[in-house]
C-alpha positions, 0 to 999 in steps of 0.5 A: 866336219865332212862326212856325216855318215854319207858314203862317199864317192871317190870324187867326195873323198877326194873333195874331203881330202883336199878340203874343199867344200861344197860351196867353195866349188859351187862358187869357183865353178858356177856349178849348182851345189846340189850337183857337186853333191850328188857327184860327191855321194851317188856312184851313178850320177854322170853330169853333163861334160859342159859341167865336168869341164867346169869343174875341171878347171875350178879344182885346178885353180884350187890346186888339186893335180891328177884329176884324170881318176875323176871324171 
């Protein structure tokens, strides 16, 4: 189901692991789709911090610990 052949980022493996999708984060957090994708497949991307913090706090309520590694 994830993959696709993409390299992914530690944060996209993360992501994949935990069984998150793409869409469930973009609607936990209010962050854009093609941001979290971006994240999730190019090392260089840096996103704002506002949307680091958002992010943040939306893995935490979907549960995923240890988000230091991350961001």
């Amino acid at each position: 189901m994830f993959g696709l052949g993409r390299p992914r980022t530690d944060f996209g493996k993360m992501m994949e692991n935990e069984g998150i999708t793409q869409q469930k984060l973009s609607d936990e957090s209010g962050v854009s789709q093609a941001t979290i994708s971006s994240l999730m497949t190019d090392a260089e991307y840096r996103a704002k911090l506002s949307t680091e913090e958002k992010l943040k706090q939306a893995l935490k309520r979907l549960g995923v610990k240890n988000l230091s590694k991350y961001f």
